[in-house]
N, C-alpha and C positions, 0 to 999 in steps of 0.2 A: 510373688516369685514365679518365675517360668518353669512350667517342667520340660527343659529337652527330650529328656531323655521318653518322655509318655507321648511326644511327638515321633519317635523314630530317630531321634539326633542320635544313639551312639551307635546306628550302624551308616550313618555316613561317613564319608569320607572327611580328614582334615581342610580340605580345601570348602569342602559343601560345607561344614559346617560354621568357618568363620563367614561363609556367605552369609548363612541365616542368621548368624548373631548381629553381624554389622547392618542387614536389612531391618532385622529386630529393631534396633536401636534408633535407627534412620530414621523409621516409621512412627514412633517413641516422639521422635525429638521435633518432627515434623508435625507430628499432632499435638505436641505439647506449642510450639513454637505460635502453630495456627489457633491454641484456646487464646493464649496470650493476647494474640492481635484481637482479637474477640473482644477480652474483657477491657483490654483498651479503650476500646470503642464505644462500648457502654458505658466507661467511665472513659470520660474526659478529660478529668483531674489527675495531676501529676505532681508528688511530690518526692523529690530529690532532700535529701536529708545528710548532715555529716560531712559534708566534703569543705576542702579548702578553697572557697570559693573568690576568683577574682574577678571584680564588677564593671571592671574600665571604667567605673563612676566612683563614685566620692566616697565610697567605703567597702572594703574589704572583711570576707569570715574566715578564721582560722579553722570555727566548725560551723558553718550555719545551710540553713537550707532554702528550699525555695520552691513556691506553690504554682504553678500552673493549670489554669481552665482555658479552656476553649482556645486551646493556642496563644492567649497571652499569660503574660508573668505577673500575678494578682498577688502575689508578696514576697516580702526575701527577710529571713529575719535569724536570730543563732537557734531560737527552738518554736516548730510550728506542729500545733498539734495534727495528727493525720486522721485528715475530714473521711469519713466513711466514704467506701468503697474507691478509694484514688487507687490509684499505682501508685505504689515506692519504691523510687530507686533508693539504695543505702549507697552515698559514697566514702562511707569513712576510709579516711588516707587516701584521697584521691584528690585530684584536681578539678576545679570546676571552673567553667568560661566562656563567655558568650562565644556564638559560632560564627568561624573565625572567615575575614571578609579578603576576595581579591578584588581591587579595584583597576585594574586592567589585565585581561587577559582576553579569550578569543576561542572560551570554550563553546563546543558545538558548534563551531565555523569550520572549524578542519579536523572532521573525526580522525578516531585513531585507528592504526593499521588501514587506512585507505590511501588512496594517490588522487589522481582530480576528480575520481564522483564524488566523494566527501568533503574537497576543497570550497568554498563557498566562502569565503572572505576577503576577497579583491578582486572587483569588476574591474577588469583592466581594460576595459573598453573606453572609457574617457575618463579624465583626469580630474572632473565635479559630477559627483555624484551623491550629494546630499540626501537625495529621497530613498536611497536604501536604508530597510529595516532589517535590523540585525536579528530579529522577531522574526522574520521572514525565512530564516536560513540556517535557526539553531535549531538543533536535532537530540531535543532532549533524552533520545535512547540510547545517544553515544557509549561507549560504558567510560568514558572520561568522566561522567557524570558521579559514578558510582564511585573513585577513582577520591573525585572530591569530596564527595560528601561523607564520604569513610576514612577520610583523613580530618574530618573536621572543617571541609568551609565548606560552609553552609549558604554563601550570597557570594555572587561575581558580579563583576560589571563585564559584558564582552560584548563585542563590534567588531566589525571592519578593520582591513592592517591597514599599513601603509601604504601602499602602492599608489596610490589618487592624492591629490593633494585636498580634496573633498572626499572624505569615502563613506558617509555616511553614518545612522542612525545608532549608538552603543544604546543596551537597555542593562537594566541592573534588574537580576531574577535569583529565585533559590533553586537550590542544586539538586532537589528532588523533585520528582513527578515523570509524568508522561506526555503531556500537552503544555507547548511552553506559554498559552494563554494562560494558564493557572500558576503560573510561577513564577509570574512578573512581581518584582514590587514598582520601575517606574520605569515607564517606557514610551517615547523617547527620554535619554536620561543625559545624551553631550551627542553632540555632532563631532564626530573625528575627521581631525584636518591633519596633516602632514609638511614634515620640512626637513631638509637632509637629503640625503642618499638616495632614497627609496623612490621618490616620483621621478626624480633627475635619471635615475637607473632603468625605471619600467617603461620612461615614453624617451627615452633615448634609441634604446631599441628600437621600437615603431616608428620614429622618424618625426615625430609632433613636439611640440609645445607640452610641457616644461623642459628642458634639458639644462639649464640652469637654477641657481636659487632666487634670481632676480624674478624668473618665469615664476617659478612655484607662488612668489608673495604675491607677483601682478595680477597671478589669476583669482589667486584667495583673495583681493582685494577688488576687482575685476565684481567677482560671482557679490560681497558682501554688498556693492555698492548697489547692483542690482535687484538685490533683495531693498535693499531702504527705497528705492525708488518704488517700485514692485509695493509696498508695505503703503506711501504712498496714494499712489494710484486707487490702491483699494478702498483707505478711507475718502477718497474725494467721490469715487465710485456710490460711497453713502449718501452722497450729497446728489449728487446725478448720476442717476442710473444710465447712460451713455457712457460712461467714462468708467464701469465696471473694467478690469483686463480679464481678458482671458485667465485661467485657473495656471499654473505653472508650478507642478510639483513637487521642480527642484528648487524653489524659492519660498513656497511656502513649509518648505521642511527647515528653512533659515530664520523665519519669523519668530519662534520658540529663544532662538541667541540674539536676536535684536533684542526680545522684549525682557531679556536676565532672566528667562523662564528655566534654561539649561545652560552648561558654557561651553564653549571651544574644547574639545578635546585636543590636546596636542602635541602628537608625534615630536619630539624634538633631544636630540642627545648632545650636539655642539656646544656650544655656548653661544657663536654666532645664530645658531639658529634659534636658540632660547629665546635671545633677546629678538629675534624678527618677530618669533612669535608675539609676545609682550608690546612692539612696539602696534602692529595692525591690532591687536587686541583694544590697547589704545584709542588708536586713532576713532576706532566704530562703537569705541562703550560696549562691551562685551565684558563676558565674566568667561574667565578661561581657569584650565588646568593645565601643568606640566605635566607631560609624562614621558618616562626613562632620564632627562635629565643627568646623562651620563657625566657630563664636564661640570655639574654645578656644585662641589668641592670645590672648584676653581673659580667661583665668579657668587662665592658665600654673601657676601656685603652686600652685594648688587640684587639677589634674591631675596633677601632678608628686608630692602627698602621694599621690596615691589607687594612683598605679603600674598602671595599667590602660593594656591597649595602645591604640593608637589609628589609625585609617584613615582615612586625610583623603580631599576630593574629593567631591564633582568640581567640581574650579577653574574651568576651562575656559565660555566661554558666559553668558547673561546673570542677572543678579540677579532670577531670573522672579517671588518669591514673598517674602513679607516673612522670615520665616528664614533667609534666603541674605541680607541687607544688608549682612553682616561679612566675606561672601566675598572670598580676596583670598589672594592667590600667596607669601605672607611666611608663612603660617599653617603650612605641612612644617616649615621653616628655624627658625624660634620655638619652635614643639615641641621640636624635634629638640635644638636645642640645651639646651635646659634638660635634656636627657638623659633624654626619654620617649620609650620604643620605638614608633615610627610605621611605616604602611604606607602607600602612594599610590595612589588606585585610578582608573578612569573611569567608575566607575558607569554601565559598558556596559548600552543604547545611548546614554546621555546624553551620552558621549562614544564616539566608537568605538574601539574597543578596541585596533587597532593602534596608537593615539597616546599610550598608557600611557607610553613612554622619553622619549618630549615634554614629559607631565605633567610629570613628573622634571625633568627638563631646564629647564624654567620652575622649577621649585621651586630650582634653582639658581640662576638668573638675579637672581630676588630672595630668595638671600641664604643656601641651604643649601648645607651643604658638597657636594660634588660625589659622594664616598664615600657620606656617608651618604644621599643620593638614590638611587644605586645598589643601597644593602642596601634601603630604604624599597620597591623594586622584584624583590628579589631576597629575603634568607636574612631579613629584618626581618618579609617579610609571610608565609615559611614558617612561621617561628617564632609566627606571631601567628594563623594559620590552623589549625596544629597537624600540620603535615606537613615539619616542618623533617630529620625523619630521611629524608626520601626527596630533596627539593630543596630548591632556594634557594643551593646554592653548590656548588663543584666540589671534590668529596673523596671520598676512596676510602670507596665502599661504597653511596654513593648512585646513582640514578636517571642514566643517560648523556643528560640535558637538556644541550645547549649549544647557544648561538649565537655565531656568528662573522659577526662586523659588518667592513665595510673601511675605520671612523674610527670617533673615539669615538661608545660607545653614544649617550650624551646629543646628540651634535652632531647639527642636523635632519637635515643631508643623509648622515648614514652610514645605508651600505644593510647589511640581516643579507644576507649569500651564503649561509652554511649555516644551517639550524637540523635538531637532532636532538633527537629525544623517546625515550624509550625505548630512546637506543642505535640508533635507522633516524635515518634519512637522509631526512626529508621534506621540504626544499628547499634547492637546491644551484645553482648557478648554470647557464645552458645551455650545454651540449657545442657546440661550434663544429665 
């Protein structure tokens, strides 16, 4: 116990002295805060105990828990005894959940509170620009960062917008750190290609090629045929070194979607333009993804043949642009249940990215099952981004992502207390 008063405290003043208490305290809670990370660190074992744990895999705890070393998840069971010297969290009455995944959004591409020095997500200098790395341009100090992962997502996928009908390299990374080489998990992870509005709008302006939709496919078709040719070349090049091509960097960033290595990322909210996509996807043997699919409530049958995954969003905000007219919160729900694999995203910063469980959460309201909002958030958009072996749900051998909320994920007012990436411990409620 402190003595104030053998310090001098009662002849200060009332204002001095809730100074020294509140610094007291600070100081207290700041060196208690920094043992914590300490003994972390020395122990690498983490177990979580008592919560209500949901797995996005094949079995659910009413109360169970779950062991952690070295960043992966080495068991999950209802009672595990606790191995000397771990951490425990106790979450009795709380919710537990693998950490929660956006798969399209555009974080650290257009920091926050900046104008064009933080802008870095549309080379609008030409309309194929495949060799952009989205690695190149993410600015893992944004505090967007902090933003997410203190909301619980723990994995994004972000790239390139719209604006190019090629715009380059999306990577899929975690929402903590400093250096975005350390926080990759796969990168490149989709090439983003564009259809709609958005390139017809940016090179109408400048006076070029695209200014129709005819334009946007010819050149997306244009650029792919050059790459097969290009692809080609190279291997005859094996055969006779004369016949090597020159290096070409925007075609060799295309060789990755010839080989089904990554797919098509692709812009598309129409339905006309859904199906363009689908249709050159086609013709080149490509593996593609939808994404926003704003109109595809309306053209359910048609997506349901094609079996192509799908990333809806961003709901949220207004009908700015005639493509977005069909927008409308029943669209996850309709998919979903006609039994196509969907993801939910914010197409951060159009929406900000800690309102991803919100998303969800409205996708429930009108009319999706509550589960499958959760996987649309969780092991639906792993699986759909190509990183389902690392995350997207809680089972042994994967990635130690979890968050613990204290009410349901979905409901607004639950707050996450703990989230862990990698097995640390990067927000946890404050030491009193």
């Amino acid at each position: 116990m402190v003595d104030f008063n053998h310090l001098g405290f009662v002849f200060l003043s009332y204002y001095d002295k809730l100074y020294l208490v509140f610094m007291f305290y600070g100081d207290c809670y700041e060196m208690q805060k920094s043992i914590g990370i300490r003994e972390r660190k020395m122990s690498e074992m983490i177990l979580i105990k008592n919560g209500k744990i949901l797995t996005m895999a094949a079995k659910n705890y009413e109360n169970g828990c779950i062991l952690i070393d070295n960043g992966k998840i080495i068991d999950i069971q209802e009672k595990i005894d606790t191995p000397l010297g771990a951490t425990v969290i106790d979450a009795q009455g709380l919710f537990v959940m693998p950490g929660i995944i956006d798969a399209h959004c555009h974080l650290g591409m257009w920091e926050d509170s900046i104008g064009f020095e933080g802008a870095d997500g549309n080379e609008m200098t030409s309309p194929i620009t495949p060799h952009l790395r989205a690695i190149d341009a993410i600015n893992p100090m944004d505090r967007t960062f902090k933003d997410a992962y203190e909301a619980g997502v723990t994995t994004v996928m972000t790239g390139p917008g719209s604006a190019n009908v090629i715009g380059g390299q999306f990577a899929v990374i975690k929402t903590y750190g400093k250096r975005i080489d350390d926080m990759i998990l796969k990168a490149p992870a989709a090439i983003k290609v564009a259809f709609g509005e958005n390139p017809k709008r940016v090179y109408n302006h400048k006076g070029q090629t695209p200014q129709t939709r005819m334009a946007t496919a010819a050149l997306l078709r244009e650029t792919l045929i050059k790459a097969k040719d290009y692809v080609e070349k190279k291997k005859n090049g094996e055969i006779n070194q004369d016949k090597i091509p020159d290096i070409d960097i925007r075609l060799e960033a295309l060789i990755p979607v010839l080989n089904k290595e990554i797919p098509l990322k692709a812009h598309a909210h129409r339905a006309d333009d859904i199906f363009t996509a689908l249709r050159i996807a086609r013709e080149f043997d490509v593996n593609i993804t939808l994404d926003h699919v704003t109109e595809g409530h309306l053209i359910v049958e048609e997506l349901k043949k094609e079996n192509v995954p799908l990333i809806i969003g961003p709901t949220f905000g207004t009908r700015g642009k005639v493509e977005l007219k069909e927008k409308d919160f029943k669209t996850p729900g309709i998919l979903s249940r006609a039994g196509i694999k969907i993801a939910i995203m914010t197409d951060h910063p159009v929406i900000p990215i800690q309102h991803l469980p919100m998303c969800a959460a409205y996708a429930v309201k009108y009319g999706m099952d509550e589960e499958e909002a959760l996987k649309a958030i969780t092991i639906n958009a792993a699986e759909i981004i190509g990183v389902s072996d690392r995350v997207g749900s809680i089972e042994i051998g994967k990635d130690g992502d979890i968050v613990i909320f204290d009410g349901n994920p979905l409901d607004i007012k639950a707050n996450s207390l703990y989230v862990l990436i990698n097995g640390n411990i990067v927000k946890e409620p404050l030491l009193l």
